[in-house]
C-alpha positions as a Markdown table, in Angstrom:
| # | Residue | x | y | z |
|---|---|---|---|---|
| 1 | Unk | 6.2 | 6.7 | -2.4 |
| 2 | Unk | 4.7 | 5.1 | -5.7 |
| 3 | Unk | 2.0 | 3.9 | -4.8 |
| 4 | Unk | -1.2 | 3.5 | -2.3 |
| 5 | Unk | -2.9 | 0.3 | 0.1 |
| 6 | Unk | -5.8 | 0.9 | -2.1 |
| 7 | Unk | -3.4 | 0.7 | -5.3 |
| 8 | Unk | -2.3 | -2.2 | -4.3 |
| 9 | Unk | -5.9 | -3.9 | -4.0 |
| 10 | Unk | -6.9 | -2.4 | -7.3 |
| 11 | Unk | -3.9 | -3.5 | -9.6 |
| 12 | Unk | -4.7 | -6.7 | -11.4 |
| 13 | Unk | -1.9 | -7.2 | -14.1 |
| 14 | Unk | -1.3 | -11.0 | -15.9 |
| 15 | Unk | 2.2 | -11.0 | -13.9 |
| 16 | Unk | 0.5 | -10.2 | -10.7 |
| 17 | Unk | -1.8 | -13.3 | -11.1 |
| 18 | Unk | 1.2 | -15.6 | -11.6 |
| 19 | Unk | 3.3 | -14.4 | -9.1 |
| 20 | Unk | 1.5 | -15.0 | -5.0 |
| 21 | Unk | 0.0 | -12.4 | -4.3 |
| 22 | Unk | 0.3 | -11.9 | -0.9 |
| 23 | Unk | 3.6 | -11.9 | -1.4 |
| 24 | Unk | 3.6 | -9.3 | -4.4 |
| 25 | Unk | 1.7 | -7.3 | -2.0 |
| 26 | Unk | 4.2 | -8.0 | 0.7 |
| 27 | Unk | 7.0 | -7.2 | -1.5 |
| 28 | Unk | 5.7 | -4.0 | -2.7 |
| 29 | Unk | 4.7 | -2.4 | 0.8 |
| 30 | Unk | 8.3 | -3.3 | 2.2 |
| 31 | Unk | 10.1 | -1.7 | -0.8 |
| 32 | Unk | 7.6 | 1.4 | -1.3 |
| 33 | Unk | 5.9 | 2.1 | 2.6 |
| 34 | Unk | 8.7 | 0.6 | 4.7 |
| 35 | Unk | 11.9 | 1.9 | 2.6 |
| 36 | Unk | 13.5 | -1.2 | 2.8 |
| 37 | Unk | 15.1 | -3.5 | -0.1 |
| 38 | Unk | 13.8 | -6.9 | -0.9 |
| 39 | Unk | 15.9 | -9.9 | -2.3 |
| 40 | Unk | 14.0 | -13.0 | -4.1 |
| 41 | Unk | 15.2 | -16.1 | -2.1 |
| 42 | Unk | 14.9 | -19.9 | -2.5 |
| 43 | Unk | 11.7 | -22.2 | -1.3 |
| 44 | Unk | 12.4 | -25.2 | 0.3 |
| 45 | Unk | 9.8 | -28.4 | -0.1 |
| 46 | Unk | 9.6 | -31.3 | 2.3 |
| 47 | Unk | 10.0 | -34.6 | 0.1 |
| 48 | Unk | 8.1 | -37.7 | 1.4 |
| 49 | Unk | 11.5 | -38.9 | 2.7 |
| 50 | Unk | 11.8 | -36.0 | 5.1 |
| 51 | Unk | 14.4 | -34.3 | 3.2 |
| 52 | Unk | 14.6 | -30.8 | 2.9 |
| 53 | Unk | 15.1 | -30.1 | -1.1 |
| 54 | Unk | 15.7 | -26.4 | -2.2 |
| 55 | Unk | 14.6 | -24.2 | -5.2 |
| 56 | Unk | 18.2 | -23.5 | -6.0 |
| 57 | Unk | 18.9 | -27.1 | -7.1 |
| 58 | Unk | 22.3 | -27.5 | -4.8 |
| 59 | Unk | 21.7 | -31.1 | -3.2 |
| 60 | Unk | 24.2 | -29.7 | -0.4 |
| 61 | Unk | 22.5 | -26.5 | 0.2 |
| 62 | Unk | 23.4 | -25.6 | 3.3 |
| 63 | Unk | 20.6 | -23.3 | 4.0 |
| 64 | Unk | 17.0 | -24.8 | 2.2 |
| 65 | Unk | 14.4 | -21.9 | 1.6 |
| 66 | Unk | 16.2 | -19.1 | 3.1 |
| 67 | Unk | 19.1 | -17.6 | 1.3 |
| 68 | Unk | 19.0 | -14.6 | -2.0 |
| 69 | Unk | 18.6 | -16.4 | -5.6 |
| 70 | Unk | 21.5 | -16.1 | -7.6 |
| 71 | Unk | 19.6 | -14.9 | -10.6 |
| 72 | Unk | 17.0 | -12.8 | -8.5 |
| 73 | Unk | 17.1 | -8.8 | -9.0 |
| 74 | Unk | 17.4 | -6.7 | -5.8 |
| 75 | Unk | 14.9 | -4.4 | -5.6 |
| 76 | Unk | 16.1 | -1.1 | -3.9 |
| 77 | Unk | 14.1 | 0.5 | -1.5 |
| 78 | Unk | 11.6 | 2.8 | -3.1 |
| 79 | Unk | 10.3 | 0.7 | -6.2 |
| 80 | Unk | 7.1 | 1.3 | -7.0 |
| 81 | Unk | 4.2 | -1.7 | -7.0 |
| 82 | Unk | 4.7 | -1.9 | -10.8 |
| 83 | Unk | 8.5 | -2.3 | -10.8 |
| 84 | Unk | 7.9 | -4.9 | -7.9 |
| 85 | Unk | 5.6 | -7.0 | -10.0 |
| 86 | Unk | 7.7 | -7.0 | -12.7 |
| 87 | Unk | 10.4 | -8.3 | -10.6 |
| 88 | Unk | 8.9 | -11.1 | -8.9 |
| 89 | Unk | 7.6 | -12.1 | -12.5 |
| 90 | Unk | 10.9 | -13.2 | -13.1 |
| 91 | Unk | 11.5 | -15.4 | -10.6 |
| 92 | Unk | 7.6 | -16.6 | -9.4 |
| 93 | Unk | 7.3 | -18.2 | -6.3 |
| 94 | Unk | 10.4 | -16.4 | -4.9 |
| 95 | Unk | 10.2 | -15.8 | -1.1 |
| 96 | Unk | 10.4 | -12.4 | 0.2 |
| 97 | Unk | 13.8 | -12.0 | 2.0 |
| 98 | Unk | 15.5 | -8.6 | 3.2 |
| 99 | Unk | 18.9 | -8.1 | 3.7 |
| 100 | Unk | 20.1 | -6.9 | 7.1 |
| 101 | Unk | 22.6 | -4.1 | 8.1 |
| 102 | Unk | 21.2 | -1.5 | 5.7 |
| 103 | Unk | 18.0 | -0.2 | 7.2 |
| 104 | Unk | 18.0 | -2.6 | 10.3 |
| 105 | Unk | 20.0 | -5.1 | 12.3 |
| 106 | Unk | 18.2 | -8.3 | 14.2 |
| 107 | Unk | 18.2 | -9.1 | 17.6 |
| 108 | Unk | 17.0 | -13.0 | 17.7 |
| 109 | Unk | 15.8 | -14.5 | 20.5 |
| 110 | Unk | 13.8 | -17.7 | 21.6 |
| 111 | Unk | 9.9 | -16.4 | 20.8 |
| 112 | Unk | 8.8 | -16.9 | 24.2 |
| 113 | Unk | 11.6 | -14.1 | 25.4 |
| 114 | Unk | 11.0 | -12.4 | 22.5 |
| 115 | Unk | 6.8 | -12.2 | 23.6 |
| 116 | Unk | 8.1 | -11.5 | 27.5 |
| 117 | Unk | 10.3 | -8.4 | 26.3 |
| 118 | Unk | 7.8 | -7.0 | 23.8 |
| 119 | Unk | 4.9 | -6.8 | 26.5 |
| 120 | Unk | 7.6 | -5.9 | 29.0 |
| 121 | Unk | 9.5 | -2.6 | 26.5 |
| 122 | Unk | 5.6 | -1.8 | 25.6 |
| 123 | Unk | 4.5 | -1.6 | 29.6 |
| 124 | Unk | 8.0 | 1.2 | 30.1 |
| 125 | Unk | 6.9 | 3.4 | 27.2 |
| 126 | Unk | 10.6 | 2.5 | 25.2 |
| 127 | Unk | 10.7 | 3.0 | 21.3 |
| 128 | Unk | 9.9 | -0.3 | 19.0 |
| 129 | Unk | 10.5 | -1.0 | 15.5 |
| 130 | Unk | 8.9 | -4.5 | 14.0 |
| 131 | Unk | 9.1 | -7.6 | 15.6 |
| 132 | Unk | 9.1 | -11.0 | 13.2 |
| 133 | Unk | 8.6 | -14.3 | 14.4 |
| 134 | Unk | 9.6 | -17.7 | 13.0 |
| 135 | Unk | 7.6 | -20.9 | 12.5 |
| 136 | Unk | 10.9 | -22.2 | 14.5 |
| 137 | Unk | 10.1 | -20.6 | 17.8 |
| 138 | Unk | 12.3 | -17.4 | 17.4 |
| 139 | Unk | 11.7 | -14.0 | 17.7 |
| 140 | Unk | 13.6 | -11.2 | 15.5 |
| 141 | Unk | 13.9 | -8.0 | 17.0 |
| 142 | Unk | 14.6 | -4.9 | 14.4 |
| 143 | Unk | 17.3 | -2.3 | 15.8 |
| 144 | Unk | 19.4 | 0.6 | 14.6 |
| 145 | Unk | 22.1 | -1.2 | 12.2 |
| 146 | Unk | 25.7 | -1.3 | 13.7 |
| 147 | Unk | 23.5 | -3.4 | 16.7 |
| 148 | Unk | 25.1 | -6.5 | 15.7 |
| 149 | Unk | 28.9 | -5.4 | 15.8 |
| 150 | Unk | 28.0 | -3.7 | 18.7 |
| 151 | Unk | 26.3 | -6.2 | 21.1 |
| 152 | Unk | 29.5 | -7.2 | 22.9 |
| 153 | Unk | 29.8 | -4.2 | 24.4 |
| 154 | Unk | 26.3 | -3.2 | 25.0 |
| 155 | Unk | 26.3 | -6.6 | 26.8 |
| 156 | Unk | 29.4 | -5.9 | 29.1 |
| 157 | Unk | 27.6 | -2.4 | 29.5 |
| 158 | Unk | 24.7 | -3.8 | 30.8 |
| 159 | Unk | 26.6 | -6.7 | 33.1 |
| 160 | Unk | 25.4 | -9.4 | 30.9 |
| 161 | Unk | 28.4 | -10.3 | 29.1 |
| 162 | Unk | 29.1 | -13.6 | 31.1 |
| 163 | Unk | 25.8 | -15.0 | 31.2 |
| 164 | Unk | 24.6 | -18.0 | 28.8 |
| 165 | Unk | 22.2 | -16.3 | 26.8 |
| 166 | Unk | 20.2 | -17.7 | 23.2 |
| 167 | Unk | 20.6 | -13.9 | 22.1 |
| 168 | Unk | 22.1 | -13.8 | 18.6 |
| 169 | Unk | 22.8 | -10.7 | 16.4 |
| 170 | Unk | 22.2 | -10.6 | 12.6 |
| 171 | Unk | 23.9 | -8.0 | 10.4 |
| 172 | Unk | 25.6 | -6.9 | 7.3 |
| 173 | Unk | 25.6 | -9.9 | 4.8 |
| 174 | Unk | 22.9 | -12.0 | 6.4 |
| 175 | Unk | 19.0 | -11.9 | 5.3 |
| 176 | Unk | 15.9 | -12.8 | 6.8 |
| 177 | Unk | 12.8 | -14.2 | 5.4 |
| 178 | Unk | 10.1 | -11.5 | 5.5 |
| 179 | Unk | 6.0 | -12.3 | 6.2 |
| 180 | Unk | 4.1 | -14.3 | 4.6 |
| 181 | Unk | 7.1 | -16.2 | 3.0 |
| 182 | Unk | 7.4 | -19.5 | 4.3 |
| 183 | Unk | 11.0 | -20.1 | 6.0 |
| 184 | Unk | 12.9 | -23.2 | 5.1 |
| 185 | Unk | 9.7 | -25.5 | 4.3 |
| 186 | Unk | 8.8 | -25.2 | 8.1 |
| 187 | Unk | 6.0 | -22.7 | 7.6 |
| 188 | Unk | 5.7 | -19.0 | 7.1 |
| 189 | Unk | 6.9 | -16.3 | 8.8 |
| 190 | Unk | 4.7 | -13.7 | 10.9 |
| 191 | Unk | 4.8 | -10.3 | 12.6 |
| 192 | Unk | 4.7 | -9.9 | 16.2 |
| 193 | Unk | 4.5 | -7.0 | 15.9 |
| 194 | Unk | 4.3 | -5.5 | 12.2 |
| 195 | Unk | 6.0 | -2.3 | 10.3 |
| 196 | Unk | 4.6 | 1.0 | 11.6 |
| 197 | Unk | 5.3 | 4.3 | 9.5 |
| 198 | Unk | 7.0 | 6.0 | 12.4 |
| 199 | Unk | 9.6 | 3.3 | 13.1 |
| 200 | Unk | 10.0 | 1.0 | 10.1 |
| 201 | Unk | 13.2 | 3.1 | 9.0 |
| 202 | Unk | 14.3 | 4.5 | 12.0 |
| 203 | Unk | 14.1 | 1.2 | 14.5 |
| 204 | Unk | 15.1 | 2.0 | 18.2 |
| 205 | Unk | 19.4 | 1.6 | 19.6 |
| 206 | Unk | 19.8 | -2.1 | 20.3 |
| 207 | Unk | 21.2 | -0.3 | 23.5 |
| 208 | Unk | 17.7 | 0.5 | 24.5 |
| 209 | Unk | 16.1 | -2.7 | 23.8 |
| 210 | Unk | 19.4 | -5.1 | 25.0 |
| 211 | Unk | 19.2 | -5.7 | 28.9 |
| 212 | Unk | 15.1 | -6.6 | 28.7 |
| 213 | Unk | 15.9 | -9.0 | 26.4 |
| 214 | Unk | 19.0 | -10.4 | 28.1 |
| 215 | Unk | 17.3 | -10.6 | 31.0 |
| 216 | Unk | 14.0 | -12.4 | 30.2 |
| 217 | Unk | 16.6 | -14.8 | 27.6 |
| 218 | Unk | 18.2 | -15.6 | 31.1 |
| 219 | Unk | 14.3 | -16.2 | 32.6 |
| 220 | Unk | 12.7 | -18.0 | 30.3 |
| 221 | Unk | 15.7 | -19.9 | 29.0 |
| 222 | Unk | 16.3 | -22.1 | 30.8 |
């Protein structure tokens, strides 16, 4: 896989230093442990105004601190800690986003649901990949990819499909800011429940995972 935990502790290169690292850390586990890729992305800062400013420079940025940097280099999954140091060395400070609807599509759900459905699929046994939550009270559920294109159905499968639910997919093209990284200037990101070896790269069918959450997004939701 390129490299070890304890690798990772003992590596102490001048780039390392200048780059976070937790993040390089971060960055280097998702790529090399989890098989997943990892895209530099914007920071956003709070000014004393209240404004949200971005790295990226665009006053208009729609989206502060949480899109891909234009200049950033993808790192594909499998990079070794060293090639991963490099890379963030180029663009320091970079937060740690991964794209979605390679390895993984996102469930996102209101974190309260999201901590209802987790103790509630854990209690029946069912399959789990990682679970991410945001400083902004979601929850982001990993699944199979194709979940997102998918979830109509699986909805109208499971007799949810008229109901007024906060349940939003997230798939091919979109990203989401990985742990530690902070999201957007609101604070960082954190794991619910984090990457395991056995389900990082195979995450469970949003089919088996779908009706809890639609039904505990109905409970607490409203």
């Amino acid at each position: 896989m390129g490299f070890t935990i304890g690798g990772i502790r003992e590596i102490r290169s001048g780039a390392r230093r200048r780059a976070r690292s937790s993040e390089i850390t971060a960055v280097a586990e998702y790529t090399g442990l989890w098989g997943w890729d990892v895209v530099p992305g914007a920071r956003a800062a709070r000014s004393g105004s209240g404004r949200t400013d971005c790295s990226c420079g665009a006053a208009d940025c729609p989206s502060p601190g949480a899109h891909p940097l234009d200049f950033g280099k993808e790192l594909a999954a499998g990079a070794t800690l060293e090639e991963a140091t490099a890379a963030w060395a180029q663009t320091p400070g970079a937060a740690v986003l991964l794209p979605v609807g390679r390895s993984f599509d996102i469930l996102d759900v209101p974190e309260a649901a999201g901590r209802g459905a987790l103790a509630r699929l854990q209690r029946m046994g069912l399959p789990l990949g990682p679970v991410a939550a945001t400083p902004t009270g979601r929850a982001l559920f990993f699944v199979a990819p194709g979940a997102a294109a998918d979830l109509p159905g699986l909805l109208y499968r499971t007799g949810w499909d008229d109901a007024d639910l906060d349940l939003r997919p997230l798939g091919e093209g979109d990203h989401i800011t990985a742990p530690p990284s902070d999201l957007g200037g609101h604070g960082p990101m954190r794991w619910l429940r984090p990457p395991a070896l056995e389900t990082a790269d195979r995450p469970p069918q949003a089919r088996l995972v779908v009706g809890t959450l639609a039904y505990l997004c109905a409970r607490v939701c409203v």
